[in-house]
N, C-alpha and C positions, 0 to 999 in steps of 0.2 A: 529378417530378410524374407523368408517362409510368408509374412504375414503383408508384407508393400508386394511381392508377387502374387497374392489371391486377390488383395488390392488392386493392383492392375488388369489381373485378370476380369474383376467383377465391372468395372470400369468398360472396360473394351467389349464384354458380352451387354453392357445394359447400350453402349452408344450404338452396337450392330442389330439391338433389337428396335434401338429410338428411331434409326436410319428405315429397316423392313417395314419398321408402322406406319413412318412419314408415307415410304414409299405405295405399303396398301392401302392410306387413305387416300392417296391420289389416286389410286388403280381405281375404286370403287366409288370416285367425288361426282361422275356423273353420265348418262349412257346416252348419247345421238340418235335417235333414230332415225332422223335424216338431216338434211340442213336448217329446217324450221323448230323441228322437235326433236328438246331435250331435257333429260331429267336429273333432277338433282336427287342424292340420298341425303335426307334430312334428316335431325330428331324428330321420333313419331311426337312427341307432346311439343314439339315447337314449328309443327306443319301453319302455312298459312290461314287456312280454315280458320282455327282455333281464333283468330285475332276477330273473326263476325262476332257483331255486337250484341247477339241473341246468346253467343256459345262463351262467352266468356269467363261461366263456370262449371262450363261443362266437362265431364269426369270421360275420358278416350273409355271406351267397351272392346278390348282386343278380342273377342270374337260372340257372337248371338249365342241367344241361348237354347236356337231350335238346335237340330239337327236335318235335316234336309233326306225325305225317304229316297231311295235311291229307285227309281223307275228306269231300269238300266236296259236298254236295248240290247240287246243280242248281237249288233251287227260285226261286220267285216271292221276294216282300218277304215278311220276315219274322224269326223270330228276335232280334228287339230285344233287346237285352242293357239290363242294369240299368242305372239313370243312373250318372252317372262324375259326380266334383268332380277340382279341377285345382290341387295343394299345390304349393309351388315347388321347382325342382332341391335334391335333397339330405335334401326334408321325405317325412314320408306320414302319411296321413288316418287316426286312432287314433278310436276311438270313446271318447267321457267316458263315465266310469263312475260315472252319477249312485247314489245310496244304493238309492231306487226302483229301477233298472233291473238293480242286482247283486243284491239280493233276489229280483226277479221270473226274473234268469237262475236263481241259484242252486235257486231254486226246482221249477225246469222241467228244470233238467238231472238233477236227482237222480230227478224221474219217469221222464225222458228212457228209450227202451227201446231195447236192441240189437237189431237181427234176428237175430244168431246165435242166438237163440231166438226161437219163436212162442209161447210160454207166458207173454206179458208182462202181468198184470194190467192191464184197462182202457185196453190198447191194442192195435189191428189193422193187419196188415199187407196189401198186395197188390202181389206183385212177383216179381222170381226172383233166384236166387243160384246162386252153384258154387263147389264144392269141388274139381271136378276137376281134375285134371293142375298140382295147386298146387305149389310155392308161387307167390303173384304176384307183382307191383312196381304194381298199380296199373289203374286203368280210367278209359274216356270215354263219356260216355252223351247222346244229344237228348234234351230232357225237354219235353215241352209245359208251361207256366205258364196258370195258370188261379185266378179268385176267388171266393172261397165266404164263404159265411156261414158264422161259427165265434165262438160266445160267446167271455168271458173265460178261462171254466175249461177250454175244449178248447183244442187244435191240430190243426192239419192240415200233412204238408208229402207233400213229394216230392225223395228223394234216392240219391245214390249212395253206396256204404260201400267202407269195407276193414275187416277184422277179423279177429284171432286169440283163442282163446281156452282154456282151458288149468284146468280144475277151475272154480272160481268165479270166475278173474280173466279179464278181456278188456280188449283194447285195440279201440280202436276211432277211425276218422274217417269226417265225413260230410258231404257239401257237397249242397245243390238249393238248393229255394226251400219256404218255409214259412207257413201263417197261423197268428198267434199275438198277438191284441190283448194281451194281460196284458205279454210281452215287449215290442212293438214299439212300443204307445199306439196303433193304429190298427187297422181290418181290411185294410190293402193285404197283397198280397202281400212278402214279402221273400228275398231270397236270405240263407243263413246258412250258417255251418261249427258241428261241433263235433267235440269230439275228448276219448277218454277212455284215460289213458297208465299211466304206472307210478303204483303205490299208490292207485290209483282217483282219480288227479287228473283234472279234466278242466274243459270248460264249454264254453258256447257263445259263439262269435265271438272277443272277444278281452276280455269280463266279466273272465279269470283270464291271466294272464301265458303263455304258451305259443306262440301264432300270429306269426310275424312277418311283417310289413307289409311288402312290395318296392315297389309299385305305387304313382305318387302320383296314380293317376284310379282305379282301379277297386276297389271296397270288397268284402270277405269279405261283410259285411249291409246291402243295403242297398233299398229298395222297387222294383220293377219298374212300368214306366211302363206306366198304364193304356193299352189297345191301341185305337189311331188308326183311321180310318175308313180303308179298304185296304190296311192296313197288315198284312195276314195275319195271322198265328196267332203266336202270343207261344212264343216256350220259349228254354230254357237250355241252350247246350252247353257242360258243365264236366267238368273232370278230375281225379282225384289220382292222382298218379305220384313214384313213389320216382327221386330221382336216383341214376344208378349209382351217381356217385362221390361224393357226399357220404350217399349214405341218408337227406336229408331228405324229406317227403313234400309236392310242390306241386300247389297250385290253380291251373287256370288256367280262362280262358273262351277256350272256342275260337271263333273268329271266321270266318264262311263269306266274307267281304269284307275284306279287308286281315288288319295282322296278328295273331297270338295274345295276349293280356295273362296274363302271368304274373303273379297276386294278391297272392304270397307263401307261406310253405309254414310248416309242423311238424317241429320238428326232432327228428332222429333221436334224441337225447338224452333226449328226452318219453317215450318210449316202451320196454319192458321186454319187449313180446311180438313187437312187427312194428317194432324197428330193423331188421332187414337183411329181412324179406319178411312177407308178411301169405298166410294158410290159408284165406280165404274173400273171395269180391268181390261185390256185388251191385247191385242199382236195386231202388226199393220208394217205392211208395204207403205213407204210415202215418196214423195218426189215434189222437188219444189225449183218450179218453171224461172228459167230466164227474162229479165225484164222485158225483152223481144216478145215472149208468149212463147216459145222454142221450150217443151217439158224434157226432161230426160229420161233413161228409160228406168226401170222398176224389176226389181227382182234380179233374174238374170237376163234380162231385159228383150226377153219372149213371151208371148202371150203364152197360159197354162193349155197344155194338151194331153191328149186320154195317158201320154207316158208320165206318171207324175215323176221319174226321178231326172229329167229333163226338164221340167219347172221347178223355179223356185218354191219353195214346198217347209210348211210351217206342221209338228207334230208335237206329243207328248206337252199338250197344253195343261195344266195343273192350276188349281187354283185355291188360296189359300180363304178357308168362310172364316164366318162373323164367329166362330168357334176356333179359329186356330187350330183348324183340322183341313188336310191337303184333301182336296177334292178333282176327279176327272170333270174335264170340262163338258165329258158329254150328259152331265147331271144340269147342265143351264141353259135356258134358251138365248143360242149366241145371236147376234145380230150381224148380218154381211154390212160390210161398209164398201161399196165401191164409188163413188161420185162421178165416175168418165167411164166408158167402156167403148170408146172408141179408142183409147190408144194404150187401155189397161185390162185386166182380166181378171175375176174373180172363180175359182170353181170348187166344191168339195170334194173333199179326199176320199178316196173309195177306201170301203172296210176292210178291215183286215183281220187275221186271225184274232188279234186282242187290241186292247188300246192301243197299249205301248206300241204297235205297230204296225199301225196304221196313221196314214198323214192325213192333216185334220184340212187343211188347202192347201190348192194349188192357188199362185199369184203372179203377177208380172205383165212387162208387155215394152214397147220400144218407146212408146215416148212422141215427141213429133212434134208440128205446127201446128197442129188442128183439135189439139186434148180441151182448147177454150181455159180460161181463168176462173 
């Protein structure tokens, strides 16, 4: 009798555990972040990525093998990093690739402009770059985050790049934050990647197979949380850096309070011009006009003035040399990039007590009819 009663018993406790499990893996099968964008938690080794026909034995790297020095500002509250969801051990948060949302990528990416040129039809830059004492492995840059008004048919972001390029072919990656209602379904801000590799593959976030997913809280795109009542000045501190030893290329958000989230990276594989080092590194304001000619605005989309915490404003520029050794960027001769200054603005950051804090420019401005194409 004793023994059909623990019987039962063991019965009843394993069907109220089989019920809790059902019921958590629906809790955590997938997170909205608004009506356009949503994420699924997947198995990490059965992420879409994996199915590109370059990576198809490729071996997942759950995290680099630097370590990232911490150049940690001092400052007040601020810096809020992008909201995070929470997939379970072993998952990570893939974005669905509704019909809508791979069209409107596809769409955007093909307009999409390098900065290795300023010659890009219908769209403007304001930032700096180098070429010096290349080749690199990678850079980290503070980005102030900030929201604008930006129709359907423009964009606005602000980002950091690596790039090589070689006749009409370039390779290219780029991680900040972006406004882009046609992509996202809304005007919030968003953090985004994009990446363009061998044979002009490329796209944004993870629309096309290439980006792989480590991280099971923090998203390559995801909206930045409107900024709280003293809650100081919103920005982004993010990185791409080539691992020594694998040559992949990772995102990370650098974190001034606890520790660093490696995103997930780009594998080396993707890539035909900057597998082993990348000829140019840069940070850049960009904006990209309406078919009308109608530009949107840039930064925080005021022109830069003597108050730099009232301009969008880029600091703690780092960059990683041909040694695998993080360098201040004020060891390179950077090169301004503005192509328009009638409806954009470029200025440098005045000195400050030390690098770390001091901002390296001022950027931004409104936009208009009259920026030209």
């Amino acid at each position: 009798m004793n023994s059909v009663v623990k019987l039962l018993a063991f019965i009843f406790i394993f069907t109220i555990s089989a019920v809790r499990s059902r019921e958590i893996e629906e809790n955590v099968k997938f997170f909205k972040l608004n009506e356009k964008v949503i994420y699924d938690c997947v198995d990490i080794h059965k992420q879409p990525s994996l199915s590109h026909p370059l990576l198809h034995n490729h071996k997942i790297q759950m995290e680099p093998s630097f370590s990232i020095p911490n150049p940690k500002y001092k400052g007040k509250k601020g810096n809020k990093i992008k909201r995070t969801i929470d997939c379970p051990n072993g998952m990570v948060p893939i974005q669905r690739n509704t019909n809508e949302y791979v069209a409107n990528g596809k769409y955007w990416a093909e307009k999409h402009s390098t900065p290795l040129t300023v010659e890009s039809h219908e769209t403007h830059f304001a930032g700096v770059r180098t070429q010096d004492k290349s080749p690199y492995h990678g850079l980290a840059a503070w980005m102030s985050v900030h929201d604008l008004n930006v129709s359907n048919d423009q964009i606005s972001y602000t980002a950091i790049y690596v790039e090589s390029g070689v006749n009409n072919k370039v390779n290219s990656i780029q991680t900040g934050w972006m406004v882009n209602p046609s992509l996202f379904g809304d005007n919030r801000t968003w953090s985004y990647g994009f990446w363009k590799g061998a044979n002009g593959a490329g796209c944004y976030n993870t629309i096309c197979p290439g980006f792989v997913q480590v991280s099971k809280t923090d998203l390559l795109s995801a909206p930045f949380p409107y900024p709280g009542k003293g809650q100081g000045e919103r920005a982004v501190y993010t990185s791409i850096l080539q691992d020594k030893i694998t040559g992949n290329w990772w995102t990370t958000d650098v974190k001034y309070r606890g520790p660093d989230t490696h995103i997930g990276y780009w594998p080396k594989e993707l890539f035909d011009l900057i597998a082993n080092s990348v000829d140019m590194v840069g940070v850049t304001g960009a904006v990209r006009a309406s078919s009308s000619g109608i530009s949107p605005p840039m930064g925080n989309g005021l022109l830069p003035t003597e108050d730099e915490k009232a301009s969008a404003h880029v600091k703690n520029l780092e960059i990683l040399d041909s040694e695998f050794i993080v360098q201040e960027s004020n060891k390179y001769n950077l090169e301004k990039v503005l192509d328009n200054n009638k409806c954009y603005g470029l200025k440098d950051g005045k000195k400050g007590i030390s690098f770390k804090e001091s901002i390296l420019f001022t950027y931004g401005g409104p936009g208009g009819d009259s920026c030209g194409i």
